[in-house]
C-alpha positions as CSV (number, residue, x, y, z in Angstrom):
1,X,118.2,76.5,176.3
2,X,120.2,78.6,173.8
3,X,123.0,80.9,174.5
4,X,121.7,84.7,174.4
5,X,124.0,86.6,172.1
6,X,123.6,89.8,173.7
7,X,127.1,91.0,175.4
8,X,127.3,90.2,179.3
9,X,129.1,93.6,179.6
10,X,126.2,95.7,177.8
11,X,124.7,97.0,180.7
12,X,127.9,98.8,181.2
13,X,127.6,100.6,177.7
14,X,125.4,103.5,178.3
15,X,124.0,104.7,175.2
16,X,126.4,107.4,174.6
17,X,129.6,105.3,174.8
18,X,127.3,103.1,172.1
19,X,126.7,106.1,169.7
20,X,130.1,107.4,169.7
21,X,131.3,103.4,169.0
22,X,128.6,103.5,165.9
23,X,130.5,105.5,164.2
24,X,134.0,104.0,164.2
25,X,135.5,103.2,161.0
26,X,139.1,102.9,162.4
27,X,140.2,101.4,165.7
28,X,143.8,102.6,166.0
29,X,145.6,100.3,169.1
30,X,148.9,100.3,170.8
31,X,150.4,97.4,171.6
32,X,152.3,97.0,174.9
33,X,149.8,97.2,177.8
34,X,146.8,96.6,174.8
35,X,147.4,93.8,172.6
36,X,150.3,92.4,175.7
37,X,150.4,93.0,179.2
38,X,153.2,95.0,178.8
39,X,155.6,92.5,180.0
40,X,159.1,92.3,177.4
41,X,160.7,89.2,177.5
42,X,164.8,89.3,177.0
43,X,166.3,86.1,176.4
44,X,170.6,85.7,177.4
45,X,171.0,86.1,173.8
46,X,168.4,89.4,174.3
47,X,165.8,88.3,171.8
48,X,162.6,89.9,172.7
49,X,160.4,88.0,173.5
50,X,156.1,89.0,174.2
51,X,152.6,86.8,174.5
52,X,149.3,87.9,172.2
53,X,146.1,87.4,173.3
54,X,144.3,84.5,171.0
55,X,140.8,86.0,171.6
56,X,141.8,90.0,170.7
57,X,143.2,88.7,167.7
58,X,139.9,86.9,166.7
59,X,138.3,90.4,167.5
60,X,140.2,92.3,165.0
61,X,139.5,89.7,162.5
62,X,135.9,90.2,163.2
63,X,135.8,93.5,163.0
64,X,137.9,93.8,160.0
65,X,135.4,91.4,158.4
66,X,132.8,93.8,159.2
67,X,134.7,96.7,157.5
68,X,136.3,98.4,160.0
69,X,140.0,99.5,159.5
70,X,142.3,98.4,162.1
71,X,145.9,99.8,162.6
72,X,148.6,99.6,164.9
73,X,150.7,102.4,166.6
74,X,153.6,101.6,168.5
75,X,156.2,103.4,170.1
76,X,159.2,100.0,169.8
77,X,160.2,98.4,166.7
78,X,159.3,94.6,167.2
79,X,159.9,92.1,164.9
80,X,157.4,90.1,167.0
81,X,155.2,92.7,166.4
82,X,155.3,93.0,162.7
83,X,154.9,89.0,162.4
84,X,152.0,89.5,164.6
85,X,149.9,91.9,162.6
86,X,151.0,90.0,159.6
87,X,149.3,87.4,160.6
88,X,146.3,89.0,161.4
89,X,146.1,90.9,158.3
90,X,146.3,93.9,160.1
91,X,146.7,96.3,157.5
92,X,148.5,99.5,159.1
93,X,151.3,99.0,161.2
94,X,153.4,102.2,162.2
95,X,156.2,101.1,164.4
96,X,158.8,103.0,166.0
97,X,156.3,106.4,166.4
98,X,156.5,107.7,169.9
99,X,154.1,111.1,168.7
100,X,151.1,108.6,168.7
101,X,148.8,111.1,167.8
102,X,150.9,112.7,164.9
103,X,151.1,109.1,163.4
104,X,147.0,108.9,164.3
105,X,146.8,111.9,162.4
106,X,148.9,110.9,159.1
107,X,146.9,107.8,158.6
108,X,143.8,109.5,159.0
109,X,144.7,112.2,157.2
110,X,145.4,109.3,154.0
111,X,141.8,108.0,154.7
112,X,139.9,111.1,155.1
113,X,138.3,110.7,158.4
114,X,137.2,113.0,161.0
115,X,137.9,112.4,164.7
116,X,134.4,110.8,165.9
117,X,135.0,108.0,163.4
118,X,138.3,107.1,165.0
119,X,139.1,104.9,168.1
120,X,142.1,104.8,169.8
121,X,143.0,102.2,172.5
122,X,146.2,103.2,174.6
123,X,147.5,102.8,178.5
124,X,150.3,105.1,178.9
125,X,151.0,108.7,178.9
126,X,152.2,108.6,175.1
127,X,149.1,107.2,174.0
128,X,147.5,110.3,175.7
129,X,146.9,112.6,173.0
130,X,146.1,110.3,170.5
131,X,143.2,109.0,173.0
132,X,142.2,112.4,173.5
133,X,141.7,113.3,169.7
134,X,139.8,110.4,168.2
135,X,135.9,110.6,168.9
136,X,135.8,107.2,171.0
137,X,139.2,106.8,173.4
138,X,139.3,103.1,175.6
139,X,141.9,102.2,178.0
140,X,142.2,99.2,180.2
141,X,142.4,98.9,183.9
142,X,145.9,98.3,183.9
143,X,146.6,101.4,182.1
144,X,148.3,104.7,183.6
145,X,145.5,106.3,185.5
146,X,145.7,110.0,183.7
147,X,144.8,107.7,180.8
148,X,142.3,106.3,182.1
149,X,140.5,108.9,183.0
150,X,140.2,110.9,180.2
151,X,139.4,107.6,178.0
152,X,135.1,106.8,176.7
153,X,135.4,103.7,178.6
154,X,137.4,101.8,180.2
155,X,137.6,98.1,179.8
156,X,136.7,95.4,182.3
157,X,139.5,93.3,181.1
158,X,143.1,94.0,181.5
159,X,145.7,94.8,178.3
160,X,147.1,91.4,177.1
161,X,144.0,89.4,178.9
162,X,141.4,90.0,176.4
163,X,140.7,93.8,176.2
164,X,141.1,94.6,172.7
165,X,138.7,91.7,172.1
166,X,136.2,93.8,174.3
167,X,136.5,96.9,172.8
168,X,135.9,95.3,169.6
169,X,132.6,93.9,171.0
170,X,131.8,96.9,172.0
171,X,132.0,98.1,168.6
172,X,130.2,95.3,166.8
173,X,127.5,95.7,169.7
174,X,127.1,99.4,168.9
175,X,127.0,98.7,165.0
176,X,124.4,96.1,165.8
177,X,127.2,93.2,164.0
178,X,127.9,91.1,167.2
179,X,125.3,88.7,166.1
180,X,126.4,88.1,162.9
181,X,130.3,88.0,164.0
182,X,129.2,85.1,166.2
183,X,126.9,83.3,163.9
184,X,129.5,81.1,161.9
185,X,130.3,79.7,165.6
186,X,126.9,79.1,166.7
187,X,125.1,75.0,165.9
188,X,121.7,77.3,165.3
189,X,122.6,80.9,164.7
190,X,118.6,82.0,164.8
């Protein structure tokens, strides 16, 4: 029996949280807490030293594929960080930007988008206001509650253990691209 492609974690995505996701063009993310678990690494020497997620990097891929604008806000300057999102392809980083949401706003700003076309994925106070601005805000469980609670949805996976690759199914769900995002993976795509 084939696979169903619907998302195991749809029932949770009431049909508001699905219409505000529609309309993303831009998922903004932090990283420590999102894209980690917000662990830093210091060797003796004190290089830094942080793990990725393999399946929320395949997420962004897929939803860059499908035209969506990903960038990266992030309060440290990381080397690890930039050779990260270089990999990816990710095409806005903005390191070293505490004011999240003034960052939010200057790339925005470049791209001419309104709030309800942003997301913003953040876990800790300074990701706040940036959360609280774009039109879809998504935390994680391991995130500062105060975030939490004023974020769209919350994921069921922690930061660092697969949530960003969530959200962006969320989004592709919501867009009605999940299926097609999963197709080149699939022996009989029908």
């Amino acid at each position: 029996m084939p696979a169903s492609r619907t998302h195991p974690l749809i029932a949770l995505w009431p049909e508001p949280l699905l219409e505000k996701a529609r309309q993303v063009q831009l998922i903004a993310l932090d990283v420590d807490g999102i894209m980690s678990d917000g662990s830093v690494y210091f060797s003796a020497s004190g290089d830094e030293l942080k793990a990725f997620n393999i399946l929320d990097g395949l997420g962004l891929k897929q939803l860059m594929q499908a035209g969506i604008t990903v960038a990266v806000i992030t309060g440290r300057q990381s080397p690890l960080t930039e050779k990260r999102m270089s990999d990816l392809g990710i095409p806005h980083l903005m390191q070293g930007r505490e004011d999240k949401k003034t960052a939010l706003l200057e790339l925005t700003e470049t791209m001419n988008l309104p709030p309800e076309q942003i997301a913003y994925m953040g876990d800790d106070l300074p990701d706040l206001p940036a959360l609280q601005y774009a039109g879809l805000g998504i935390s994680v469980p391991n995130g500062y509650w105060l975030v939490q609670q004023h974020a769209d949805y919350c994921t069921q996976a922690r930061g660092g253990r697969g949530a960003v690759r969530e959200a962006c199914d969320l989004i592709l769900t919501a867009r009605g691209g999940l299926g097609q995002a999963l197709a080149p993976y699939l022996d009989n795509p029908a």
